[in-house]
N, C-alpha and C positions, 0 to 999 in steps of 0.2 A: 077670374083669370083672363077670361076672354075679354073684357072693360078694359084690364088694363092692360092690357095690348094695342087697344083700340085707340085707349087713350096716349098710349105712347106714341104711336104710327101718328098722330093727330099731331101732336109736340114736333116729333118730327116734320111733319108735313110743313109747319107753322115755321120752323126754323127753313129751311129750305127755301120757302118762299121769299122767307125775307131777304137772304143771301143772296137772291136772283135779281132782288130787286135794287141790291149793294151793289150788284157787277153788272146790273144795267144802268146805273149811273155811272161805274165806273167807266163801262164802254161809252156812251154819251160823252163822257169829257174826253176818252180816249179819240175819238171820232172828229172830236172838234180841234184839239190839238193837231193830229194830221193833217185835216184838211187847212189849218194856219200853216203849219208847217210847208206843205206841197205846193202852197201858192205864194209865198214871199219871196220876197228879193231874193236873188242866190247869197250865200257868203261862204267864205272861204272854206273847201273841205279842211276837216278839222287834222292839226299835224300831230307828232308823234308826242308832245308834253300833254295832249288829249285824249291819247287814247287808251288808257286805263281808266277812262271815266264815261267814256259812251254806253249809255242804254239804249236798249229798243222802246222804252215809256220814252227819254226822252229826246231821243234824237234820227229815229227811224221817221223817214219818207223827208227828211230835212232839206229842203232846196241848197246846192252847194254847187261852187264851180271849182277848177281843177287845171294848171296849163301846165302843160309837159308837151313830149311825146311818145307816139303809141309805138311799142316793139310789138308788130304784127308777128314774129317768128315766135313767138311764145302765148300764140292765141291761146283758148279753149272754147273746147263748145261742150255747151250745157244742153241737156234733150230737156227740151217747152213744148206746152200747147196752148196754143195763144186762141183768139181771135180769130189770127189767120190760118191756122191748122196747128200741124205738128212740126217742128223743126228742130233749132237749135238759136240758144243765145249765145251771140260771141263775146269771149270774154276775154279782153286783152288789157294788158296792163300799161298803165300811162308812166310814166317816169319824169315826174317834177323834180326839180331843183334839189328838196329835201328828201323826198320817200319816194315811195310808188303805189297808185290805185288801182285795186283792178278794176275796168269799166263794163258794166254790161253793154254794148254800143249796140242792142240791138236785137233782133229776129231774123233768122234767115232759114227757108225752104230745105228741105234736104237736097234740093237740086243744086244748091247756092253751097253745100258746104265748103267747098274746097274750096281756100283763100284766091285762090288764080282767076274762081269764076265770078269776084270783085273783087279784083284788082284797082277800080276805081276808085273806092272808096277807102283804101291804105295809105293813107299819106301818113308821109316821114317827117313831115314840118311840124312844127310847133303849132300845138290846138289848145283849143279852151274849151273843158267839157264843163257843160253846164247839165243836172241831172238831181237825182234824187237819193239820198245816202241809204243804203239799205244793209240790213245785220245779216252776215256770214249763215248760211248755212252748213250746217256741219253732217257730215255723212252721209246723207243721199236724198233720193225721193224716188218717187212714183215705185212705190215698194224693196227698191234697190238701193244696195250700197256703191256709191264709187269708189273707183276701178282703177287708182291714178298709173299704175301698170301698165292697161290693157289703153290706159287714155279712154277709160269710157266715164263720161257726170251726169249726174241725174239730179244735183245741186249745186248753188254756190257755194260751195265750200273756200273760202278764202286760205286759211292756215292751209289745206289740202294742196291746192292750185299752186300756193305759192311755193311752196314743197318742191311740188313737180316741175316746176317752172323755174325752178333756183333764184326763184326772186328773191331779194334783200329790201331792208327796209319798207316792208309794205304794209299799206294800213290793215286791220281787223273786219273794214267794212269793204261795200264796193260800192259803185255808181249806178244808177239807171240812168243812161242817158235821156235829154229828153227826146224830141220829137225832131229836130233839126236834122233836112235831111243829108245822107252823105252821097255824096259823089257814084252815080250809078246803079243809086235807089237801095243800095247793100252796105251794110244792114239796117233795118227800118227799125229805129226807137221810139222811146215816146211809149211804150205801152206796157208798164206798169199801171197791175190793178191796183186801187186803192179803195177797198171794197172790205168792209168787216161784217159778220155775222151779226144781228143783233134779233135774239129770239130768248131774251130774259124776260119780256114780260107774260109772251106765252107761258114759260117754265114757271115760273112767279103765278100766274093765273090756276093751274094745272093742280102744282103742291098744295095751292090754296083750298081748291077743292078737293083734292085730298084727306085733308086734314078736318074740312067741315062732315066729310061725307066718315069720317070716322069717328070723329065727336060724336055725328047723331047715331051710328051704330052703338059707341058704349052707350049713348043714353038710354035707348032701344033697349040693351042688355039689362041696364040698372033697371029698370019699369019691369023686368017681366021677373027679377031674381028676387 
């Protein structure tokens, strides 16, 4: 009985491994897609006959640009921890021709939150956000749910935001802006991680030996029975 236990946990081991070693390729291709994507030309964020077809396989971290302009009275701030500390990303929405994006345009200090302490960097003219297409977060982070009530976020939640915001027509995704800077150093873009885990062939390595180190216990078992 104890063999074939052994020998089962083994089979198992043996399937596991290989599976790690399925979705370390799979990340590999994912990794290489992004990084094409993050660096190409901008083109046009995608408009509203596209977007019941956006994925995050294939259209997350997409270089895209965007010209409207920004209704700073209907910002958000998102609670981050960058780089630079801990802050917030503002999150305001562009208003093109045909829809509206929300844009991350940025990181700003809790000392910076309040719109008035960059005021320089709110222009009411017509811009071109140039940036990175990124998928909706939906209901919170950093343990917490947002708060659209209280105006407390702790993600992007697109559908949420816009909710609160009474926006119309607005896409499903948002923007990272990129690095260009605004008017007054507020607020600082450009700092999207684009950064994935890749520890499958550890796990792949690990199940491996798993699986041998229980082979040779059943065999151990079958030699003494």
């Amino acid at each position: 009985m104890l063999a074939l236990s052994l020998v089962a946990l083994a089979l198992t081991g043996i399937g596991l491994s290989v599976w790690q070693v399925q979705r370390r390729a799979w990340k590999h291709a994912l990794i290489e897609a992004v990084e094409s994507r993050s660096t190409a030309a901008p083109v046009s964020a995608p408009g509203t006959d596209s977007w019941p077809r956006i994925t995050a396989e294939r259209d997350a971290y997409r270089r895209v640009a965007l010209t409207g302009r920004f209704a700073h009275d209907r910002e958000v701030l998102v609670q981050a921890v960058t780089e630079r500390g801990g802050g917030f990303w503002v999150m305001t929405p562009l208003v093109g021709d045909r829809f509206t994006v929300l844009v991350n345009r940025g990181f700003v200090p809790p000392d910076r939150r309040a719109s008035s302490t960059r005021a320089a960097g709110n222009s009411e003219s017509t811009v071109t956000v140039t940036g990175l297409l990124r998928i909706s977060e939906p209901g919170g982070g950093f343990l917490r749910s947002n708060d659209p009530r209280a105006d407390r976020w702790y993600s992007r939640d697109v559908a949420a935001i816009a909710s609160a915001r009474a926006l119309t027509r607005t896409a499903p995704y948002f923007i990272d802006a990129d690095a260009t800077a605004n008017p007054g150093g507020y607020p600082v873009g450009g700092l999207t991680v684009v950064r994935f885990s890749d520890n499958h062939l550890v796990y792949a390595l690990t199940w491996a030996a798993l699986a041998i180190g229980c082979a040779w216990g059943a065999m151990m078992v079958w030699r003494r029975a």
